[in-house]
N, C-alpha and C positions, 0 to 999 in steps of 0.2 A: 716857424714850427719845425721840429723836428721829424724825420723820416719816419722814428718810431710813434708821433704823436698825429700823423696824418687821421685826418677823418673823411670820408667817404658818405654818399648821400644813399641809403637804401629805398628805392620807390617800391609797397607792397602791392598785389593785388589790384590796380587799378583800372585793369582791364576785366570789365563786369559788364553782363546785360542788363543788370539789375530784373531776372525775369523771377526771382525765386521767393520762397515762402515769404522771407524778412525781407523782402528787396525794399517796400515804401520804410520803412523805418532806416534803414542804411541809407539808403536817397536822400531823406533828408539830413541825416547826419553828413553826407558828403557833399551836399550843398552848400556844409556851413564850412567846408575843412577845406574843398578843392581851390579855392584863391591862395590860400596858403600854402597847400602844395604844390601849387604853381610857382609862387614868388620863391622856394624854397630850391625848386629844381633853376629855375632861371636864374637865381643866386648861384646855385651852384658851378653853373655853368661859367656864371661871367669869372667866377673865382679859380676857375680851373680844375676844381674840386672831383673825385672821381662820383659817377650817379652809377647805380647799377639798379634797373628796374627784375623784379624779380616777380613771377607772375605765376597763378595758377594755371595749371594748363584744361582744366574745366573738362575731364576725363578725354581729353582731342589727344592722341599720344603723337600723333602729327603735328600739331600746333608748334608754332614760332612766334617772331614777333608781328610780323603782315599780318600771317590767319588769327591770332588773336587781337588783332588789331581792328580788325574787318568786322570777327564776329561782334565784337562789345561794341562796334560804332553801329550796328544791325541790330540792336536792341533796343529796350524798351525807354531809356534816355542817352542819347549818345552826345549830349550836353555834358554829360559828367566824364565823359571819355574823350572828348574831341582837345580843352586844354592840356590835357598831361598826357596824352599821347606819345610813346619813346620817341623820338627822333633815332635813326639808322645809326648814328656816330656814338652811341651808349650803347653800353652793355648790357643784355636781355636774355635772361633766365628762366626756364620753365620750371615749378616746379609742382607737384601732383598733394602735395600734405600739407600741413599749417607751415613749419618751420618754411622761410631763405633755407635755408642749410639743407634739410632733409632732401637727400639724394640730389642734390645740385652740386656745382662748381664754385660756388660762392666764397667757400673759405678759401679754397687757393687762387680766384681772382684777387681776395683782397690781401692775402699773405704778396702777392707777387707786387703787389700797388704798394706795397708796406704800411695797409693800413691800420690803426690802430683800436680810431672810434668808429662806429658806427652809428650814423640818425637816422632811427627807424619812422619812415613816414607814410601811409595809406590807409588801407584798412585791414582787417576789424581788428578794433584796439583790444576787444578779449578773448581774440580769438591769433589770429597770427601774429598780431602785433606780441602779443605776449608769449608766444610760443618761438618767434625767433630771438627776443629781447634773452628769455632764457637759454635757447641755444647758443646765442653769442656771449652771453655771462659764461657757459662755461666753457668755452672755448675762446675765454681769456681775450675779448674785445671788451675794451669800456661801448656803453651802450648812452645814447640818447637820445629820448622821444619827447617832442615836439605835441603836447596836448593838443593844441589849435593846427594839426595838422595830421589826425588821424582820429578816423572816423568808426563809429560803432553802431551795433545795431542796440545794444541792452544798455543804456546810460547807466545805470546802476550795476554794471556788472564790467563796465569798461572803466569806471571810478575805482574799483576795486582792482582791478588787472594793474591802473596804473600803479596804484598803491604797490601791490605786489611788485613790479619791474623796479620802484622805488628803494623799498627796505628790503626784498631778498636778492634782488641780483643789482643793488648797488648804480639802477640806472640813473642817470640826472632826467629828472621830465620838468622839461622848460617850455618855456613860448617860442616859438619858431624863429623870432627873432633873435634869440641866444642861441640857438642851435647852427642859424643861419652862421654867426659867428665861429661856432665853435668850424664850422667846413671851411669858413674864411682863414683862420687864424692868420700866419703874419706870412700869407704866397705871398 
């Protein structure tokens, strides 16, 4: 694979207490996604692949990777938080809005990686997932989301976000196991 054809693994929001209004309907949704999230980041890894997890900072304007680390394992399942947990050797970004991008460092880590694609994986698929899926459309990354690897609170409204990621910002939404690929390519 080509330096300009690098893909890179984006992990969103996964550090959650799950204490909030939709929490049980996103719990379950992330019950069914986080083995796949998991085999996605440990793929990534063994492939050498860049991970950069990218996290809400849950209005903590102090928060890092530890305190948000700490606080989501101190909540109400930290089953969903204990496998996909950043390990210290990736790269960990706070960020306060939906988008990866908004007000983060994200685009010039991954301009400096020379990456090209993006696989967006965590949650909420109609909610940030779709709001960095369009900020990386237009800021000229191809994009791809892994269905069985990102979780939603509204099923009928995160079928529609994919749709959208689909036909307006030209993402590929495959099975994790293609995407897995797509970060593999030919290291």
């Amino acid at each position: 694979m080509a330096n300009s054809d690098k893909a890179a693994l984006v992990v969103v929001d996964m550090l959650n207490r799950y204490e909030h209004d939709d929490a049980e309907a996103l719990r379950e949704s992330v019950r069914r996604v986080l083995p796949t999230i998991r085999d996605l980041v440990v793929g990534a890894r063994q492939a050498d692949a860049l991970t950069v997890y990218v996290n809400d900072n849950h209005g903590d304007w102090t928060a890092g990777r530890g305190g948000l680390t700490r606080w989501a394992l101190g909540g109400a399942d930290p089953s969903l938080v204990e496998p996909i947990a950043p390990s210290r050797d990736v790269p960990f970004l706070v960020k306060a809005r939906h988008s990866v991008f908004y007000a983060t460092q994200l685009e010039y880590l991954l301009r400096q990686h020379d990456v090209r694609r993006l696989v967006l994986a965590g949650q909420v698929t109609e909610q940030c997932i779709l709001y960095s899926a369009l900020d990386a459309y237009v800021r000229h990354f191809d994009v791809t989301v892994p269905r069985d690897a990102v979780a939603h609170i509204h099923e009928d409204l995160a079928e529609a976000a994919l749709t959208m990621m689909e036909v307006n910002m030209r993402a590929d939404v495959v099975e994790a196991a293609d995407a897995l690929r797509t970060l593999v390519g030919d290291r």
